[in-house]
Every structure is written in structure tokens, then in C-alpha cells.
C-alpha positions in Angstrom: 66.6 111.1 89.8 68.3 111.0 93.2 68.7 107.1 94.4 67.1 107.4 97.5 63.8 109.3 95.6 60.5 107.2 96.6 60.0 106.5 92.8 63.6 105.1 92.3 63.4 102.7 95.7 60.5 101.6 93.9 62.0 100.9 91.0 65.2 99.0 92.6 62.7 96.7 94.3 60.3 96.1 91.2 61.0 92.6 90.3 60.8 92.6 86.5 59.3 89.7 84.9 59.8 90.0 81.1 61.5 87.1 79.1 64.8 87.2 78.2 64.3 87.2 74.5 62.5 90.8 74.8 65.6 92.2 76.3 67.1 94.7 74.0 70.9 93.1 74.8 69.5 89.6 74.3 70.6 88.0 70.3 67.9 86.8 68.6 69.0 83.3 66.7 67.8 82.3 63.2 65.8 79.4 62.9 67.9 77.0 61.4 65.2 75.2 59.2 63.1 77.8 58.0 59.9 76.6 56.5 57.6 78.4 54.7 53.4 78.2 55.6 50.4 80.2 54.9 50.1 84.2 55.5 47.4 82.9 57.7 48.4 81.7 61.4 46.7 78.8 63.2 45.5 81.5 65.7 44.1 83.5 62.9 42.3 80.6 61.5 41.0 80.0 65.2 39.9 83.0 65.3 38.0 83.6 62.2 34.5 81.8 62.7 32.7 80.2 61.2 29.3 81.9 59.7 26.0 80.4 59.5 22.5 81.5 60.1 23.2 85.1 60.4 25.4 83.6 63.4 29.4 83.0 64.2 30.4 79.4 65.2 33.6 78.4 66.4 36.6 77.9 64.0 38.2 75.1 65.5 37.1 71.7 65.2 34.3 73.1 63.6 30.9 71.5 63.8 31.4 69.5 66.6 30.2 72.3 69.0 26.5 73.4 67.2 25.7 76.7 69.4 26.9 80.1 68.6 29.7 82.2 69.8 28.9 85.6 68.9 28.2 89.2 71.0 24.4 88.3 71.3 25.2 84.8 72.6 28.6 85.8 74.6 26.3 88.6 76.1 23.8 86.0 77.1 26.3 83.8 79.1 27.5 86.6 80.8 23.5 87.1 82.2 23.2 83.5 82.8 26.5 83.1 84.8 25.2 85.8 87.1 21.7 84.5 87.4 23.4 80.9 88.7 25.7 82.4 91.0 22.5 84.6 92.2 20.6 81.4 92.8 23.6 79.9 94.8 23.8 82.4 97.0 26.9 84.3 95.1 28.9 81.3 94.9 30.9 79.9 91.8 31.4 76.4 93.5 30.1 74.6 96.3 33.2 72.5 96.5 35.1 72.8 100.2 37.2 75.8 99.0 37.9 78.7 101.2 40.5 81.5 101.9 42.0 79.7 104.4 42.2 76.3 102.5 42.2 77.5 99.0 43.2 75.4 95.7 46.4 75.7 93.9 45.8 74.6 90.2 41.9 74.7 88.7 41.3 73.7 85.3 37.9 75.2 84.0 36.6 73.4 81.3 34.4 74.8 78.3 35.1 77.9 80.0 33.0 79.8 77.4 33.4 83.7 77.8 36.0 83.1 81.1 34.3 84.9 83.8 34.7 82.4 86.4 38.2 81.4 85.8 38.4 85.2 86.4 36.7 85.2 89.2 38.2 82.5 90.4 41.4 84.0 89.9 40.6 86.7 91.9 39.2 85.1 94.6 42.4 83.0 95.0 45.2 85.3 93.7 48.1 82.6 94.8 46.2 79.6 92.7 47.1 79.1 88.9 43.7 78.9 86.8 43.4 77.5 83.7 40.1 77.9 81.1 40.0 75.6 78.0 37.6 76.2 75.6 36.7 75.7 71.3 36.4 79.3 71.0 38.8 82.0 71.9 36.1 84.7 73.2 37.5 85.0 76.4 38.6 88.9 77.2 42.2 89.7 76.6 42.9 90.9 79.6 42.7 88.8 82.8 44.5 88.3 86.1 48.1 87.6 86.2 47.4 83.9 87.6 44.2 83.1 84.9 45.6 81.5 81.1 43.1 80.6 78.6 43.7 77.8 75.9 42.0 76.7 72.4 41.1 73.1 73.4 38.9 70.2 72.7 38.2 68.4 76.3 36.9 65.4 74.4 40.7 64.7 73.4 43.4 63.7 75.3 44.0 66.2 77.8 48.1 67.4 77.9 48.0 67.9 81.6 49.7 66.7 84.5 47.8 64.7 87.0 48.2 67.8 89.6 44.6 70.1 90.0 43.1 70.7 92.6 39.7 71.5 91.5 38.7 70.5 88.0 35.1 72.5 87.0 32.3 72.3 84.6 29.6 74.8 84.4 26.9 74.3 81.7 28.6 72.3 78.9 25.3 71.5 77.3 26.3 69.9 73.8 29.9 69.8 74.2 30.1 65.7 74.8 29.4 62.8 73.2 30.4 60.7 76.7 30.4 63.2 79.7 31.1 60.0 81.8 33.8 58.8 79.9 35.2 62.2 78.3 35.1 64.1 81.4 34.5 62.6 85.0 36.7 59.8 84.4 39.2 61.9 83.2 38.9 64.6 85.7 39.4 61.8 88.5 42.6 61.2 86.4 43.8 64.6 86.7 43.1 65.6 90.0 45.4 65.1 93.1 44.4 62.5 95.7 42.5 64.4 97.3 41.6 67.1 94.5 37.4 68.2 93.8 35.8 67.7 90.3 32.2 69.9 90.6 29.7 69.7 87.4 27.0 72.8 87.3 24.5 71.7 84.9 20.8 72.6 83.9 17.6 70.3 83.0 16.2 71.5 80.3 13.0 69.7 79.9 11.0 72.1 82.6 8.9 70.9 85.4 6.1 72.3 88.0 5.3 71.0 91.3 1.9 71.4 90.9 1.1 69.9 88.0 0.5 73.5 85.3 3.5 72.0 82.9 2.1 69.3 80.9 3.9 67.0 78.3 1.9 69.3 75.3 4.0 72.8 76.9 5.8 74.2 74.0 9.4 74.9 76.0 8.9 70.5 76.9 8.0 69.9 73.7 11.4 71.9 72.5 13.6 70.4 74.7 12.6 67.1 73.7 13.0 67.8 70.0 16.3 69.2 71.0 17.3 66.5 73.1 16.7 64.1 70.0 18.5 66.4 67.4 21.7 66.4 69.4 21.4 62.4 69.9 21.8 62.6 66.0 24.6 64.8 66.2 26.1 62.5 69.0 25.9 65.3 71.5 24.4 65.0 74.8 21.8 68.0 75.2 20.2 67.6 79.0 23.0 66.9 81.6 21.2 67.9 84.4 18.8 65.6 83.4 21.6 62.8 84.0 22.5 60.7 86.9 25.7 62.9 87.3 26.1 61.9 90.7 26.2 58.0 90.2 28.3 59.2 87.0 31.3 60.4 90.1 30.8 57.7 92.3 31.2 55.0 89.6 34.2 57.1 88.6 35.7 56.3 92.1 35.0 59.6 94.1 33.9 59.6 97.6 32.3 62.0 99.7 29.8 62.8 96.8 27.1 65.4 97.3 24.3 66.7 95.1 22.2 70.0 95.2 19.3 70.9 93.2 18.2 74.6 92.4 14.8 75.2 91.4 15.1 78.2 88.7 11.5 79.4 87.6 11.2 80.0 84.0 9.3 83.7 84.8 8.0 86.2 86.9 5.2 83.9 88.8 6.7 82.7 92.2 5.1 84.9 95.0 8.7 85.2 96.1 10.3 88.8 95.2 13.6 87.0 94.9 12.3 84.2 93.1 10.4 86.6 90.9 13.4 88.3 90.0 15.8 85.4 88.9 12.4 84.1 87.3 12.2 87.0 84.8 15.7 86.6 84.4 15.6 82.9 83.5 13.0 84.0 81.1 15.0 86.2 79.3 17.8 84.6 79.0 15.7 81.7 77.5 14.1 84.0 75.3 17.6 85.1 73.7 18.9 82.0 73.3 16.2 79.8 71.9 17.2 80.2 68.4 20.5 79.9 68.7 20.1 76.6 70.6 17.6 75.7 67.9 19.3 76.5 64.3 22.0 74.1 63.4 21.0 71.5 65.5 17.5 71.7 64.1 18.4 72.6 60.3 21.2 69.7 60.0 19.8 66.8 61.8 15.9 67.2 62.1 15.5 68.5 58.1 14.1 71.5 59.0 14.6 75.0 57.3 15.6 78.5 59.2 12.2 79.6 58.3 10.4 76.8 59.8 12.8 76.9 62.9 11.4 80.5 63.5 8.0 80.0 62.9 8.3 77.0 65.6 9.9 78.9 68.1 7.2 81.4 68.3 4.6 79.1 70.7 7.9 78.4 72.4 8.6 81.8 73.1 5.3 82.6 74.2 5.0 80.1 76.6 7.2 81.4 78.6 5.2 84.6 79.2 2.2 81.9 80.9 2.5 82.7 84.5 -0.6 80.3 84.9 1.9 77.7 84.5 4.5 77.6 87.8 7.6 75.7 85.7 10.6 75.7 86.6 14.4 74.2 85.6 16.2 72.0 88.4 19.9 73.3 88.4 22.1 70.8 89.6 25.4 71.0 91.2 26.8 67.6 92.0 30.9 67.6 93.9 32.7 64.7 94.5 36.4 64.6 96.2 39.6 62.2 94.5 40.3 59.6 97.6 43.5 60.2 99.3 44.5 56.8 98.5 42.3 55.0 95.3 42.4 51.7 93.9 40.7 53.5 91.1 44.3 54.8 90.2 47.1 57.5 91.3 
């Protein structure tokens, strides 16, 4: 190929990036204390789940995350994500970020199936993103500046004190503490200055005008499932929590709150409305049961077959456009102080 060809100039100014032990000159040294383990690798062990219910669950630390990670639930995260960012207007965050004043280092936490470290990662290309999660169900391939880990947030996190946005989106039944697991360590691990934003749903339902009473069957679920996961030590209804007196008690200033109203069907007059209503529904609809089985079956006694036959009023009520409920959706930001007495 003649040097000055348009496909060799592009060549001599590629800038090759592949490490140094995959070079074909490079030795490759013998480990000097060789040890012998299972056939099995810790990633393969990660990645067989665990099976239950005619479900998957995650592999490591198992049990200590009680809702499913398999294609029917993955599939229904990927609808929820895009109902949420639908319902903010087709934002991931309402943190201060922009093009012009972008963030260098995020850390997504419980980043479930990835998307919006991904999304992230496109929207700011120059930024390193970082997704942690139980479960490795996050697609293999992903922009050059997104890395996914097998982690428990609720451990010690092996971070440096350096984001510059930290990021929770829906980590219902992941903590036992959110306060004390996650705030306080996200103002930890943020730069002075550094955002910490929590996305989180209540899911006890409301109306405005009265048509969702205490006897609705989706309340009456959401209370039962509120009190299984206080027996499991997992905490079930964050957006029912004071999440912003949570980041001001943390020592974060410049706090703000904002409070989604998602219907839970097709009644709002609204088209728009309408639309992420019968959503909503379905989403809910697909997921009941596997919010419902373990949690249900370990820690309220109950068998699969009673879980299902329960669920049915609960499912049905949802198809009651007499009843105008809806789910606040809250989104609560707080910014790391330049200078804190709460610590570097």
C-alpha cells in the first residue's frame, strides 16, 4: 500500500490502545506461585443465578437483593426507565449538568440493566461513568468511557473521594439504611462541590380527589410489601421518605425536591398523561409478582399459590379508571459545599 494512500495516513495516525501484554512481541511471565482453584471462576459463579419461583435472582450476595433479574424483569426496567425520563421531560437528571459544564467522574449506583450510565456516557463522551450493581445484566457492549462493576453499595465503597455526580434511580429494596449506606457516603465521595441526585418512587398510590381509599387493592399491596421487606431489613418505599431532610442532615446545601405525579392508568383527560398512565399500568402489571414472591413467600408465610391468587384484585385494580390514583415520583439533588465542616 503506497505511504501516502488515504487508508495508510489513517493508519499512521490511529493511536492504538491495546495493552502491552496482547502484543505478539511482549513475553508472557509465569506466575511464580501457582495455585490451584475451582474449574469455576468468581465471574462464572456471578453469573450463574440464582433460580427460584420460575425466576433468576442474582448470584452474588445472594438473598440480600429479593427482586428478580431475568429478560421479563430486565425488559421491564428498560420500559420503566423510559416512562421516567418521559415524565421529566427526557431528562436523566435534574442535577445542574450541561454540555458546557458537564461532570467528569459519575458513579451510578444499582445501575440495574445500565441504560443510563450509557446514556450518560453518551451525553458526556469526555466524562468517565461508572455503574455498580449485584447483578451483571448490563449489555456487553457500551461506550468507550461507561465500566460496569459486580458490587454491593451497602459495603465499603473502594473509591476515591473524586465524582462529580454520584446517582440513584429506583433502588427500591436494595438498603437496609439509605441514609447511612448511601447519602452519607455519597457526600463522602463526591468533590466539594460534586451532586448526589436520588430518583425514587412512592409506592403506596394516592388520588387528589379522594377515589383511592385505604381498602384499594394496589394500597393494600404496597403496605403488605412495605412490611415484608421491614422483615427482610430492606427498605421498600423511598419515595415515601424524607429524602430531602435525609441530604441536608448529610451536610449538602442548595437542596431541591421535585415531585412527578405518574397516574397508575389511562384516566387523566390529558393525552400525555394518558399515555404514560397506560404505561405506568403496565409496567405495574408485569412486575407485581415479581415484587411479590420472595419477599412474600419468605417473610409473610405465604405460598406461590396464594401470592397469585392475591395478586389478582391487585391487578384488577389497576384497570378502575373510576379511581384517579396516581404515584408521586420524586427527584430530590443536593450539591457537596465547596468548603464543609461535614468533612473533605
Amino acid at each position: 500500500m503506497p505511504a501516502d494512500s488515504p487508508s495508510a495516513q489513517t493508519l499512521d495516525s490511529f493511536q492504538f490502545t491495546f495493552e502491552a501484554y496482547l502484543d505478539h512481541a511482549s513475553r508472557i511471565e509465569p506466575d511464580p506461585n501457582p495455585t490451584e482453584y475451582d474449574s469455576h471462576s468468581l465471574s462464572d459463579s456471578i453469573a450463574r443465578f440464582q433460580e427460584e419461583f420460575g425466576r433468576t435472582y442474582h448470584s452474588y450476595r445472594a438473598g440480600s437483593y429479593h427482586f428478580p433479574n431475568d429478560p421479563t424483569e430486565n425488559e421491564r426496567q428498560e420500559e420503566q426507565f423510559e416512562i421516567l425520563k418521559m415524565v421529566m421531560d427526557k431528562r436523566n437528571y435534574l442535577s445542574p449538568f450541561s454540555a458546557s459544564d458537564p461532570p467528569r467522574k459519575v458513579l451510578d449506583l444499582a445501575t440495574g440493566t445500565g441504560t443510563w450510565a450509557i446514556e450518560m456516557g453518551d451525553e458526556f463522551p469526555d466524562a468517565q461513568i461508572i455503574g455498580t450493581d449485584l447483578s451483571p445484566i448490563q449489555p456487553p457492549f457500551v461506550p468507550p468511557n461507561v465500566r460496569f462493576y459486580v458490587e454491593d453499595s451497602t459495603e465499603d465503597w473502594d473509591f476515591a473521594a473524586d465524582f462529580d455526580f454520584i446517582h440513584t434511580r429506583i433502588t427500591v429494596g436494595c438498603w437496609s439504611d439509605m441514609k447511612t449506606q448511601i447519602v452519607q457516603r455519597a457526600f463522602e465521595h463526591l468533590k466539594p462541590g460534586g451532586w448526589f441526585e436520588m430518583q425514587e418512587v412512592d409506592i403506596v398510590p394516592t388520588s387528589d380527589d379522594g377515589t383511592i381509599t385505604d381498602d384499594f387493592p394496589w394500597r393494600r399491596w404496597a403496605h403488605d410489601l412495605i412490611a415484608a421487606g421491614k422483615c427482610a431489613n430492606r427498605q421498600l418505599n423511598l419515595g415515601g421518605e424524607p429524602l430531602a431532610a435525609w441530604l441536608r442532615e448529610a451536610g449538602f446545601e442548595d437542596v431541591h425536591e421535585v415531585v412527578f405525579k405518574v397516574p397508575i392508568n389511562g384516566w387523566p383527560r390529558d393525552a400525555f398523561l394518558k399515555h404514560v398512565g397506560m404505561l405506568w399500568q403496565r409496567t405495574l402489571m408485569v412486575g407485581v409478582s415479581g415484587f411479590s414472591l420472595s419477599l412474600f413467600h419468605h417473610y409473610l408465610g405465604k405460598t406461590v399459590e396464594e401470592i397469585e391468587v392475591s395478586l389478582v384484585d391487585v391487578r384488577r385494580c389497576l384497570f378502575d379508571q373510576k379511581v384517579h390514583g396516581h404515584m408521586n415520583f420524586v427527584v430530590v439533588y443536593g450539591r457537596k459545599p465547596e468548603t464543609s465542616a461535614f468533612g473533605a
